[in-house]
ChimeraX commands (.cxc) that place a marker at each C-alpha (Angstrom):
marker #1 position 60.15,34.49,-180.49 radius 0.5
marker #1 position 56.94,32.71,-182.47 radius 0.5
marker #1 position 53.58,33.11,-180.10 radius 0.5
marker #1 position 51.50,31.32,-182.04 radius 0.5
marker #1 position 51.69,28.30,-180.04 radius 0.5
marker #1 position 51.01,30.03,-176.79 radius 0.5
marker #1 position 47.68,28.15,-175.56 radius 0.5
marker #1 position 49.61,25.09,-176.79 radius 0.5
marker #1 position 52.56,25.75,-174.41 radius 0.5
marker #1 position 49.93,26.64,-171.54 radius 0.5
marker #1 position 48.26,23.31,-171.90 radius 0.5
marker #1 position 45.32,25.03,-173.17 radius 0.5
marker #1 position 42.80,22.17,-174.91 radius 0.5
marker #1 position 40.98,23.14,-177.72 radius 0.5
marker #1 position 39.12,21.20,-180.81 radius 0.5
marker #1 position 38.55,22.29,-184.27 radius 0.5
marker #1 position 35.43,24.68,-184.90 radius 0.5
marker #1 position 34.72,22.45,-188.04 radius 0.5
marker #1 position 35.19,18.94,-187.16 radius 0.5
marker #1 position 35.80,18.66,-183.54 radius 0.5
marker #1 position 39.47,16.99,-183.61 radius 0.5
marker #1 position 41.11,17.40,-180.30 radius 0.5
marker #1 position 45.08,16.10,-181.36 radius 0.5
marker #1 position 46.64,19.40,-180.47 radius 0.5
marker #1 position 49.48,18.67,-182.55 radius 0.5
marker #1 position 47.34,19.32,-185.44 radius 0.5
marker #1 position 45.89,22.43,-184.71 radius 0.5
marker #1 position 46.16,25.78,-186.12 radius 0.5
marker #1 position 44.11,29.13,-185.94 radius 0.5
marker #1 position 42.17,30.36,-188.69 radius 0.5
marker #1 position 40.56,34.55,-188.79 radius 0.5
marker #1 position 37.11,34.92,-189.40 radius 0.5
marker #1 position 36.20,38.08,-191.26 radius 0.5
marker #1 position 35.57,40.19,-188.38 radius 0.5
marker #1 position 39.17,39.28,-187.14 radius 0.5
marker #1 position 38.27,36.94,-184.50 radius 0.5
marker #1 position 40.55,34.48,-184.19 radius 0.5
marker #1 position 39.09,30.66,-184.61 radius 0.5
marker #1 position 41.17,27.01,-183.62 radius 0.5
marker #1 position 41.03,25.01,-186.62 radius 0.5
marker #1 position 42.81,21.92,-187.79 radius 0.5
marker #1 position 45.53,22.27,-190.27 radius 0.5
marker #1 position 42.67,20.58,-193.55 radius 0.5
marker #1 position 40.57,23.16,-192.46 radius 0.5
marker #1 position 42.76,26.02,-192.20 radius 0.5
marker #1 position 43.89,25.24,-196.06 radius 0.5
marker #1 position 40.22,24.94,-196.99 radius 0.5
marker #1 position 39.26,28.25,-195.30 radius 0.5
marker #1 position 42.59,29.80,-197.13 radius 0.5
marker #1 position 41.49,28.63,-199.74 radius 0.5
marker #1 position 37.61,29.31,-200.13 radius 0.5
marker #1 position 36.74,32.46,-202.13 radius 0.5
marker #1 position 35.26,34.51,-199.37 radius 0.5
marker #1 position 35.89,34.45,-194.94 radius 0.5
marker #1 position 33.36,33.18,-193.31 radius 0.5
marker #1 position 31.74,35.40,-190.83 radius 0.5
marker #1 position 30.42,33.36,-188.13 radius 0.5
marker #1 position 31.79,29.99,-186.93 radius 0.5
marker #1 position 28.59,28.51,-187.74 radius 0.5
marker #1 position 29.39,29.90,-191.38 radius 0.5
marker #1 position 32.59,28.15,-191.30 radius 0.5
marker #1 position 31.13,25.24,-190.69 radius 0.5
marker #1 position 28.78,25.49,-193.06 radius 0.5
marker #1 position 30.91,26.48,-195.83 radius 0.5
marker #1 position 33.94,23.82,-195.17 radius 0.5
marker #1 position 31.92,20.50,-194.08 radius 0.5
marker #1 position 32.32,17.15,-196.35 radius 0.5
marker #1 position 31.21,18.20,-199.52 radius 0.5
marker #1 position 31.82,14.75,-201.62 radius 0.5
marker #1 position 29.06,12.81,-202.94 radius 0.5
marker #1 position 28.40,9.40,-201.01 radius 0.5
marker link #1:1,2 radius 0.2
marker link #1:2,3 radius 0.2
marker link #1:3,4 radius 0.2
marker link #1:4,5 radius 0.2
marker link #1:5,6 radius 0.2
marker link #1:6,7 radius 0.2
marker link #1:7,8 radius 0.2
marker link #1:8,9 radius 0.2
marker link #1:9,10 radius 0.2
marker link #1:10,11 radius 0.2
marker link #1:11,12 radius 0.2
marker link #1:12,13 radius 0.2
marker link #1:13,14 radius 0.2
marker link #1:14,15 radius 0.2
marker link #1:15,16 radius 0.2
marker link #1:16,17 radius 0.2
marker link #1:17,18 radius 0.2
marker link #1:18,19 radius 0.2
marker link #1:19,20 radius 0.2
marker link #1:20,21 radius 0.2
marker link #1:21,22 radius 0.2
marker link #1:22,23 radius 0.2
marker link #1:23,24 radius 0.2
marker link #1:24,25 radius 0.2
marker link #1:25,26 radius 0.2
marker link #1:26,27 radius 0.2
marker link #1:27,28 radius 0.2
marker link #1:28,29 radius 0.2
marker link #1:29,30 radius 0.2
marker link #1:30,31 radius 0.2
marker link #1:31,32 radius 0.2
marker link #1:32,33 radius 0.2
marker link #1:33,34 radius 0.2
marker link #1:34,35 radius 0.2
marker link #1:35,36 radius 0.2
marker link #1:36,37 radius 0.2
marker link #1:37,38 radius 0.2
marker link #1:38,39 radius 0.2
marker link #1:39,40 radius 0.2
marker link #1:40,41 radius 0.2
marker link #1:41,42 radius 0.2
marker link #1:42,43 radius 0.2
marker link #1:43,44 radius 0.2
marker link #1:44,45 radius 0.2
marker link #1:45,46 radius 0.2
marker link #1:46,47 radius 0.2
marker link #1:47,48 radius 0.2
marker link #1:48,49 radius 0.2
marker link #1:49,50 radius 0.2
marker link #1:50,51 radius 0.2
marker link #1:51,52 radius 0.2
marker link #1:52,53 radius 0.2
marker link #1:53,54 radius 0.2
marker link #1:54,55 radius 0.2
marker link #1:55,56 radius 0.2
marker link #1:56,57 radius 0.2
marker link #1:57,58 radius 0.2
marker link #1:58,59 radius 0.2
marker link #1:59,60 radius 0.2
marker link #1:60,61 radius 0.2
marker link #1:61,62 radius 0.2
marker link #1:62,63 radius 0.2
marker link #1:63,64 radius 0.2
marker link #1:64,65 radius 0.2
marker link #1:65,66 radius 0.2
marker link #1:66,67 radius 0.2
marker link #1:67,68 radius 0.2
marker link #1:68,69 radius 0.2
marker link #1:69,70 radius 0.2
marker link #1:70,71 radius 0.2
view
């Protein structure tokens, strides 16, 4: 059986680290490099996949995956 979905299935609420969305149905996990385990919304997890180093600290994650286009 899949646990990833556990906190889900125990009505556990949690937001993204990055951007604060709160639709559970949208949310994934992401790992920061120390292994730590960090809720994340699906955009996110893809950008965090696909950046070219894991962050470190949530703060770092933030940093590294907010809005980066030009106004």
């Amino acid at each position: 059986m899949r646990m990833g979905n556990l906190e889900r299935r125990n009505g556990t609420k949690s937001a993204c680290a990055v951007c604060g969305l709160s639709d559970e149905r949208t949310l994934s996990y992401t790992r920061l490099e120390s292994g730590e385990r960090i809720t994340v919304c699906g955009s996110h997890k893809i950008a965090h996949r696909r950046a070219d180093r894991l962050a470190r600290t949530t703060d770092e994650l933030r940093t590294m995956l907010t809005e980066r286009r030009a106004s």
